[in-house]
VEXROFI-246098 format. One record per residue: residue number from 1; x, y, z of N, C-alpha, C in turn. Coordinates in pm, 1 decimal, m for minus. Layout:
BEGIN
n, n.xx, n.yy, n.zz, ca.xx, ca.yy, ca.zz, c.xx, c.yy, c.zz
NUM, X, Y, Z, X, Y, Z, X, Y, Z
...
END
This chain:
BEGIN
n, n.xx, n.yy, n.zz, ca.xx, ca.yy, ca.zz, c.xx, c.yy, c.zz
1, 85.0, m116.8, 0.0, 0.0, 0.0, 0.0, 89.9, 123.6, 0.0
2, 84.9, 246.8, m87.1, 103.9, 338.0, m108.8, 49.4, 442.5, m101.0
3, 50.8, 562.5, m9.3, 6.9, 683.5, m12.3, 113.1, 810.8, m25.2
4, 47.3, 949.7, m40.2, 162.6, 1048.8, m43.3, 70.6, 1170.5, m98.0
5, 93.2, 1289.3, m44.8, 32.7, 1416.4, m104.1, 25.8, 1405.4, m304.5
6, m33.0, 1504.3, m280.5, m28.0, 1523.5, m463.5, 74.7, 1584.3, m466.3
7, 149.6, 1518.3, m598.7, 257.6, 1582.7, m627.7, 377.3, 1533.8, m598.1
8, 380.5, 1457.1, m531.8, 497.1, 1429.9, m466.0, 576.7, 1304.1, m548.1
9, 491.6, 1268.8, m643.9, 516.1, 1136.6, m735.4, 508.1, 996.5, m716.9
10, 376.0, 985.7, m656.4, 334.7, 822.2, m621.7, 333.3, 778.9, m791.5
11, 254.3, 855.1, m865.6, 228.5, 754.3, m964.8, 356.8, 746.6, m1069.1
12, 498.3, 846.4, m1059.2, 612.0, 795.3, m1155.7, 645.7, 707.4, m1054.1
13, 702.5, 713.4, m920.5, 727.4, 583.9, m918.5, 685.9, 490.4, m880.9
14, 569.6, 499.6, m917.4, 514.2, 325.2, m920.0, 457.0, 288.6, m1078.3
15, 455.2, 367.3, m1137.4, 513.4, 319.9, m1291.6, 647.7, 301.5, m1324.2
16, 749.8, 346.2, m1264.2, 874.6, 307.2, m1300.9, 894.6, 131.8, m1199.4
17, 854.3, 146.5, m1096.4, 833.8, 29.5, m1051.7, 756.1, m83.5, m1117.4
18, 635.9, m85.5, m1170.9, 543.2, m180.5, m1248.0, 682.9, m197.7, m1389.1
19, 781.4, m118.6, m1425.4, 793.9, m124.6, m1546.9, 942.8, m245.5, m1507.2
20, 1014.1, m211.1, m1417.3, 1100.4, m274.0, m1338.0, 1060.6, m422.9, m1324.8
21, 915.9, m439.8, m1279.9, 900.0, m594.9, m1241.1, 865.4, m667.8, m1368.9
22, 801.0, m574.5, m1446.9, 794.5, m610.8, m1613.3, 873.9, m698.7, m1657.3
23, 1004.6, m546.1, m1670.1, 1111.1, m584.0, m1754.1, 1234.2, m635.9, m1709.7
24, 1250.8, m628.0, m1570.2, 1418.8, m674.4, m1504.8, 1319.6, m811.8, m1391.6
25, 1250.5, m836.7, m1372.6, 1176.6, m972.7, m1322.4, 1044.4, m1036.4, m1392.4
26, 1019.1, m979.7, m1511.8, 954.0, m1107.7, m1577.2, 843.5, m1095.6, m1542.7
27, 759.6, m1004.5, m1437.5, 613.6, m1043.8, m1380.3, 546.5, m976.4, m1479.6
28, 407.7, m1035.6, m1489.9, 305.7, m1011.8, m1646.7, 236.4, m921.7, m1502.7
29, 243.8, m788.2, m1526.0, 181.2, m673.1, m1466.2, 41.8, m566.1, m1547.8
30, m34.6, m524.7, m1431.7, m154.4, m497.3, m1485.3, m147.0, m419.4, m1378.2
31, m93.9, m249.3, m1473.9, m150.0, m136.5, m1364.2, m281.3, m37.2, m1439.3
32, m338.3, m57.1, m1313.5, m526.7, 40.5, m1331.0, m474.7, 180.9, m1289.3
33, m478.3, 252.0, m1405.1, m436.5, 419.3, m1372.4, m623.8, 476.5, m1402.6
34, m661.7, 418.5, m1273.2, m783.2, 531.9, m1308.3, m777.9, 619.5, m1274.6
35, m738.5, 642.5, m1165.4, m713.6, 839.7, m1171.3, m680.0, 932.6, m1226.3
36, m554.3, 879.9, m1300.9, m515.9, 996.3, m1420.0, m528.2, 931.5, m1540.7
37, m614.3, 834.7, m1596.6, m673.6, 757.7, m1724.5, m704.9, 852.9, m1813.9
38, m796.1, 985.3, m1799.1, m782.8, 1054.0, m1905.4, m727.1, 1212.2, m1905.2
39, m626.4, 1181.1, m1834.8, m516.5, 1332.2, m1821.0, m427.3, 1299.2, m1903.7
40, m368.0, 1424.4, m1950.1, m260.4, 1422.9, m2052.8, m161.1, 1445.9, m1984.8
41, m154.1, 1430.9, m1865.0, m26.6, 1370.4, m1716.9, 23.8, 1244.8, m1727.3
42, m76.0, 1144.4, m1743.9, m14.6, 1029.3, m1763.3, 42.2, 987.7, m1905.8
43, m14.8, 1026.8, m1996.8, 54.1, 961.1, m2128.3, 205.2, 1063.8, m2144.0
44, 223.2, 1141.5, m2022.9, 343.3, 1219.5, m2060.6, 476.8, 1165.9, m1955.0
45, 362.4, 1138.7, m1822.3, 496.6, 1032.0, m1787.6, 513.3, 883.7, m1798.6
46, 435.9, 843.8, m1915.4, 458.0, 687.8, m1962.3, 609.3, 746.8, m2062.9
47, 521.9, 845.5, m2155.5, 674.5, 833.0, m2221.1, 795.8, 921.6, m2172.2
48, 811.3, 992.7, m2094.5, 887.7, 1065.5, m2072.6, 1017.8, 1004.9, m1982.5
49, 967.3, 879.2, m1910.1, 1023.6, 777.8, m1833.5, 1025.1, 612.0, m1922.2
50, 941.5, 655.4, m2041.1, 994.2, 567.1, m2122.3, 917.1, 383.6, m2026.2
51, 806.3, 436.9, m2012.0, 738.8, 285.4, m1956.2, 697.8, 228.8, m2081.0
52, 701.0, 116.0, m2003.6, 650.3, m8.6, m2161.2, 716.3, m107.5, m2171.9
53, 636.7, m209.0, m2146.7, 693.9, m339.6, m2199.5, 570.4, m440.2, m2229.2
54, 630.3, m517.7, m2310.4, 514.3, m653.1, m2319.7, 480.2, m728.3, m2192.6
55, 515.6, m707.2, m2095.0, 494.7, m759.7, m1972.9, 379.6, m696.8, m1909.1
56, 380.0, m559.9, m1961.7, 282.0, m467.1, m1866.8, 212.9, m429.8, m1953.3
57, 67.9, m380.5, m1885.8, m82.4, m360.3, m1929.0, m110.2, m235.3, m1866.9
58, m134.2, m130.0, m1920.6, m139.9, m0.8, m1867.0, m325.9, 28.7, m1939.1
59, m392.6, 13.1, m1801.9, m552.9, 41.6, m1891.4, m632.3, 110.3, m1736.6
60, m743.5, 148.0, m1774.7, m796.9, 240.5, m1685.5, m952.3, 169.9, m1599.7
61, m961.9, 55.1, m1611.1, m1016.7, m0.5, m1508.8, m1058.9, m196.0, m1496.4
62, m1100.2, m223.4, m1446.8, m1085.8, m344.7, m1449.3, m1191.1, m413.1, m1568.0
63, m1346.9, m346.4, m1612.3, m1403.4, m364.5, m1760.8, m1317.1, m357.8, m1823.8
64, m1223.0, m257.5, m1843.0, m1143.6, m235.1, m1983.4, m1023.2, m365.0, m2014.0
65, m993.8, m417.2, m1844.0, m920.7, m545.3, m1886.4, m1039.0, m685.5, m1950.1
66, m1135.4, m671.4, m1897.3, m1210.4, m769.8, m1970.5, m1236.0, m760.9, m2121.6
67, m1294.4, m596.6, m2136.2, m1333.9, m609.5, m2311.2, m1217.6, m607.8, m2375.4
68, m1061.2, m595.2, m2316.3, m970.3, m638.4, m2436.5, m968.2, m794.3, m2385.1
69, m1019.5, m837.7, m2333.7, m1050.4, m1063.3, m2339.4, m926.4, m1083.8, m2250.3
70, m900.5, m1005.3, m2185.2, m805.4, m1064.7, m2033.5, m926.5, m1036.1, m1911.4
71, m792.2, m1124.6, m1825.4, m855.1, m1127.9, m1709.4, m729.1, m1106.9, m1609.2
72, m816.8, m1089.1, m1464.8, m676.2, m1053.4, m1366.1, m594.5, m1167.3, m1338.7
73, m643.0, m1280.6, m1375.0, m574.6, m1400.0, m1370.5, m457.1, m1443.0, m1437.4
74, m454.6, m1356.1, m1544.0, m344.5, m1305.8, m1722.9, m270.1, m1246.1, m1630.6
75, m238.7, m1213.1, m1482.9, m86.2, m1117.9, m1404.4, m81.1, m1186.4, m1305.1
76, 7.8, m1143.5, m1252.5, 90.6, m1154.4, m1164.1, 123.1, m1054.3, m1054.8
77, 107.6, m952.7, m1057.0, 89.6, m825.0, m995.5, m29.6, m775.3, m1049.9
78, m90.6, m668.7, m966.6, m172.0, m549.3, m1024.0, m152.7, m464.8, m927.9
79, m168.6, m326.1, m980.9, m167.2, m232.1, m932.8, m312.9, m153.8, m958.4
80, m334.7, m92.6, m831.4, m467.3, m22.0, m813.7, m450.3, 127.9, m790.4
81, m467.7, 230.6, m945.1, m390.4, 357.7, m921.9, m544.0, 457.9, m915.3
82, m628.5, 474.0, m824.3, m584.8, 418.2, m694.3, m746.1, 390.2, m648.7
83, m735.4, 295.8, m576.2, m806.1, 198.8, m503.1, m941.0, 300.7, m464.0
84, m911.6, 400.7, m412.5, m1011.8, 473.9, m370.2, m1070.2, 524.2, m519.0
85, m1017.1, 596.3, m655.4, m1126.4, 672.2, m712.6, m1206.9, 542.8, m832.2
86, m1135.1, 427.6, m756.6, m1186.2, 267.7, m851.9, m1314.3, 194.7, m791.6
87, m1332.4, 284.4, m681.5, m1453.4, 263.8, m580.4, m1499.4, 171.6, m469.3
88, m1329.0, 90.9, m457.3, m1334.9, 3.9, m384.0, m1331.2, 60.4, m251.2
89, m1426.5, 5.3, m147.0, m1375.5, 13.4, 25.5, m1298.1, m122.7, 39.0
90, m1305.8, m149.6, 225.8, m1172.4, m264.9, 199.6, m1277.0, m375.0, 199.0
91, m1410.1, m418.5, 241.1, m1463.0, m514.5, 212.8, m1483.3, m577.4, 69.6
92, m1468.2, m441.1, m50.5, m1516.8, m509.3, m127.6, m1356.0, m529.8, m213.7
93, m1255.8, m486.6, m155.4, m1102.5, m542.1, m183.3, m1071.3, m670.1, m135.4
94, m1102.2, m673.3, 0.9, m1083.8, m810.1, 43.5, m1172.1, m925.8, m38.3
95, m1240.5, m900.0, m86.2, m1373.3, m991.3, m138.2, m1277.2, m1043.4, m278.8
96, m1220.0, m917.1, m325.7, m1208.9, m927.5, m475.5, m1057.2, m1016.5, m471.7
97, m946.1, m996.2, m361.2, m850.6, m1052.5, m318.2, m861.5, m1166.0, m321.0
98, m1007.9, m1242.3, m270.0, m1009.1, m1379.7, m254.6, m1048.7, m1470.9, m341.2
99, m1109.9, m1396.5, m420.6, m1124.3, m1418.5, m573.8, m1061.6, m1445.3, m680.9
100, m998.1, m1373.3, m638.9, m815.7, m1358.9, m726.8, m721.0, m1374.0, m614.1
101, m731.0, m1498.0, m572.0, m571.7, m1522.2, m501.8, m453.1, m1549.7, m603.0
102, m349.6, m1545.8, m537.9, m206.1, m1541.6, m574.2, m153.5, m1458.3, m617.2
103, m177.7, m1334.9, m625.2, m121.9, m1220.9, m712.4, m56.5, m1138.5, m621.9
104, 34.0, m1018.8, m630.6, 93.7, m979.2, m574.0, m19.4, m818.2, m549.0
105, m65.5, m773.0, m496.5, m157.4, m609.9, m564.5, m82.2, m519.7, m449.1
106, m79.2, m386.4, m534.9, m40.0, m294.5, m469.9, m115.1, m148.3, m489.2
107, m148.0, m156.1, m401.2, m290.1, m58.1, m375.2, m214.4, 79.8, m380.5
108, m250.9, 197.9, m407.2, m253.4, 340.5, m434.0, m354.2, 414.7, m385.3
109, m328.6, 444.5, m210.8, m455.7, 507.9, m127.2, m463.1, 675.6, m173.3
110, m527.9, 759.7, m217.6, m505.9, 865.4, m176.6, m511.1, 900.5, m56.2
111, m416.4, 1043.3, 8.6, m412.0, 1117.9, 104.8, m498.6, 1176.6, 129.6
112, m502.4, 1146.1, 300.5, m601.7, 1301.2, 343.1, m492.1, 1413.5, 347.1
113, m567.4, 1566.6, 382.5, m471.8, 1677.9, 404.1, m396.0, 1642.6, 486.0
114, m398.4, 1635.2, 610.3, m303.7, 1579.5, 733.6, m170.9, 1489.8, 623.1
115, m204.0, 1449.7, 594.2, m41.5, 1357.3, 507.5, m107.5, 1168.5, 554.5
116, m183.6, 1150.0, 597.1, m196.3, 1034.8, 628.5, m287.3, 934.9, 492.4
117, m359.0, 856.4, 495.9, m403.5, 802.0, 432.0, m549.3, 783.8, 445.1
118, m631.6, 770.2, 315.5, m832.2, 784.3, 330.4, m820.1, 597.6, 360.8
119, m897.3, 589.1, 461.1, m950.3, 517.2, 479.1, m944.0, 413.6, 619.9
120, m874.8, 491.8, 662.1, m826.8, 450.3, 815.8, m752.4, 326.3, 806.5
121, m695.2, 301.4, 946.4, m610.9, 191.1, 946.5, m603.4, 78.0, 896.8
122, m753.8, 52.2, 892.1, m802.3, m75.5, 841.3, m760.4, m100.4, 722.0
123, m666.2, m51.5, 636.7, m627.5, m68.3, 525.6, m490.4, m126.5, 524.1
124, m449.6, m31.0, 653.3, m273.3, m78.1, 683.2, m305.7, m259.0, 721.4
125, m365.9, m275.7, 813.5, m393.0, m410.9, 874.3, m413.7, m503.3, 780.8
126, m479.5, m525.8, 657.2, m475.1, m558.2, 527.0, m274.3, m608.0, 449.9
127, m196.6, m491.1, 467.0, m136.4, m537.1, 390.8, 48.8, m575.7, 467.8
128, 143.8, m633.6, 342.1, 202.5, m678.5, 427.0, 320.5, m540.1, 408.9
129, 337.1, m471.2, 340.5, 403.5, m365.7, 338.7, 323.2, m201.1, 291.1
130, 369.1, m109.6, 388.6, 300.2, 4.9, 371.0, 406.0, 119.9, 339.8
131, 398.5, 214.3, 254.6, 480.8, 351.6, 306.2, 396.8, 444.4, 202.8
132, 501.9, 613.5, 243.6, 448.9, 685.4, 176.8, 575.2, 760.2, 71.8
133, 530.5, 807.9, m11.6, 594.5, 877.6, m107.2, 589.5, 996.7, m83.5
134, 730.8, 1040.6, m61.2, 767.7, 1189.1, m50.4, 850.8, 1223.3, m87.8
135, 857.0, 1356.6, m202.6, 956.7, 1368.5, m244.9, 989.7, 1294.8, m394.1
136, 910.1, 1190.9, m435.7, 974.6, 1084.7, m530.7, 1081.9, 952.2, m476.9
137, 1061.3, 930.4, m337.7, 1086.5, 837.6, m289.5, 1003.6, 765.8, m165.5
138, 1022.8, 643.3, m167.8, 916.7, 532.1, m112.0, 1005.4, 572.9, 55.1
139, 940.3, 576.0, 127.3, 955.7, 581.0, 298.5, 837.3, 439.4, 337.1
140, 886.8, 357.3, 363.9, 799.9, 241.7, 471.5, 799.6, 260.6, 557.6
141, 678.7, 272.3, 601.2, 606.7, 290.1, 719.8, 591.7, 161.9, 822.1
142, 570.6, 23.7, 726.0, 559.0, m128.6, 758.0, 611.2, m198.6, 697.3
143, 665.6, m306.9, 722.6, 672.1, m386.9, 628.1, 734.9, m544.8, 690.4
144, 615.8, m622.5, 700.7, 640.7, m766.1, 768.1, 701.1, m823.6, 661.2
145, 742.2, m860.5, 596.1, 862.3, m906.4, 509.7, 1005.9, m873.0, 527.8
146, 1075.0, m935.6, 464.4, 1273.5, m907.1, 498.8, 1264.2, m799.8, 480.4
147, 1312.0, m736.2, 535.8, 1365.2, m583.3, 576.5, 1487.3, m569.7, 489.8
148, 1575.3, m649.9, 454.2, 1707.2, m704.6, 385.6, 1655.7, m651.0, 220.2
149, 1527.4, m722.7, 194.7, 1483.8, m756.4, 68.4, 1559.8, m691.4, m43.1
150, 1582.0, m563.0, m34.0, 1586.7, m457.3, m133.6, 1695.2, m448.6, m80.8
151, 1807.4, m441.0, m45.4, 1889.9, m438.6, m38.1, 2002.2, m578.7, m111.9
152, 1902.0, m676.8, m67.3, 2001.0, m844.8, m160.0, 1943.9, m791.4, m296.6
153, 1815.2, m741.7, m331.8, 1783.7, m733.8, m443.1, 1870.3, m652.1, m543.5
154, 1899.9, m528.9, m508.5, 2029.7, m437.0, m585.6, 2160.5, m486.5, m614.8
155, 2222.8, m547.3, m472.0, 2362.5, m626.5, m406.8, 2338.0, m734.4, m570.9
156, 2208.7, m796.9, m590.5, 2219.9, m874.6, m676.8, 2231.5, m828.0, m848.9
157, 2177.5, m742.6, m825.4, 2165.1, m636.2, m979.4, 2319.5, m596.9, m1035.6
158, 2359.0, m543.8, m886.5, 2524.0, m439.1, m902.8, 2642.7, m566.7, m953.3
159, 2636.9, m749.7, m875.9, 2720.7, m788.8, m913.9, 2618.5, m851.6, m1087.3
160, 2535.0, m890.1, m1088.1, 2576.2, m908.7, m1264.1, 2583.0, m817.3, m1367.3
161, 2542.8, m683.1, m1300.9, 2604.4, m564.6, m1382.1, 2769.7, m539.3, m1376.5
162, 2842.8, m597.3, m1258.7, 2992.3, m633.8, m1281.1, 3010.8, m734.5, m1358.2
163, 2915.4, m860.3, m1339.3, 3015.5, m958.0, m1444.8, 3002.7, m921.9, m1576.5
164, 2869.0, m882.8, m1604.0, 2886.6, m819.9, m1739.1, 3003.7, m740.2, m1788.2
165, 3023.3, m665.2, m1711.7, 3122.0, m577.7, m1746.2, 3258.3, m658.8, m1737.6
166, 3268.8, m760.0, m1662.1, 3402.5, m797.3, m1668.7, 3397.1, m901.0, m1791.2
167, 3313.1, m939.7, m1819.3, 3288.7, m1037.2, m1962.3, 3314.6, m1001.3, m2053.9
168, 3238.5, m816.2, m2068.8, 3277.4, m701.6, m2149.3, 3424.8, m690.1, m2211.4
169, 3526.4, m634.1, m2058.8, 3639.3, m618.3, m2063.4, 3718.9, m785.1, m2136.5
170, 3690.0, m893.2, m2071.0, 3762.8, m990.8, m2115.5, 3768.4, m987.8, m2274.4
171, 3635.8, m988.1, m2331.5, 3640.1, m1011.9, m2468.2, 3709.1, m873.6, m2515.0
172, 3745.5, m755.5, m2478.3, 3791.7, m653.6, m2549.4, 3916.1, m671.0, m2602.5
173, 4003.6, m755.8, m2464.6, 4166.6, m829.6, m2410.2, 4197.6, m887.0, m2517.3
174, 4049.0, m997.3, m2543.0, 4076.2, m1098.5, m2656.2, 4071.3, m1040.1, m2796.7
175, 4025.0, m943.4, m2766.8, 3989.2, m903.9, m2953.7, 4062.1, m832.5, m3016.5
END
């Protein structure tokens, strides 16, 4: 779960994120940008950050994944941009969760003024990691999972972006 004032850039980065699990982990992703679905905000930071891949499904509500003949079952992730103007409360999230088990979803709460999140706690209690976006960066607030995670995850990125490079260099030696 994700919250954060306007402005502050929940939705670049969690499109640069959806585009990440796309394209550097393989997950068949399905993010719902209904909030900014028909602003000329979003088609400027799809391309301006250069999102896109065949992995990911960028559409503006969950009909629109049916009449193109998918279903939420076709991902692996979804993203809910955002949960509140898609009209869900949490009963009828939890409902839809159980419906569609196995997927990874990552909800997009809007803010109240205070800086906190619509819909009271009962939303945090729901999930297994929470933070907010400020600034253009993720702050966790929760998160019952490895704490490590993202950290082995990069550690793992940085060395095969070395071996590459040393594979690089070898064949240069040889050539």
């Amino acid at each position: 779960m994700v919250w954060g004032q306007p402005g502050n850039g929940k939705t670049v980065w969690l499109l640069n994120f959806a585009q990440y699990l796309a394209e550097k982990l393989k997950q068949r992703v399905l993010y719902i940008a209904n909030e900014e679905w028909n602003r000329s905000t979003l088609t400027e930071k799809i391309n301006q950050f250069k999102i896109g891949n065949e992995n990911l499904k960028i559409t503006k509500d969950l009909e629109s994944v049916k009449s193109a003949g998918l279903s939420v079952n076709d991902f692996d992730v979804v993203f809910f941009d955002s949960i509140n103007s898609l009209g869900f409360d949490l009963k009828q999230y939890k409902k839809f969760a159980e419906e569609n088990p196995g997927k990874i979803y990552i909800l997009i709460v809007q803010s109240t003024k205070d800086g906190d999140f619509r819909g009271g706690k009962d939303w945090e209690h729901e999930v297994d990691i929470a933070g907010e976006i400020v600034q253009r960066k993720l702050e966790l607030r929760k998160n019952r999972l490895d704490k490590n995670f993202l950290q082995k995850q990069l550690a793992r990125e940085a060395k095969e972006k070395a071996d590459k490079q040393k594979e690089k260099d070898s064949l240069k030696k040889k050539g």
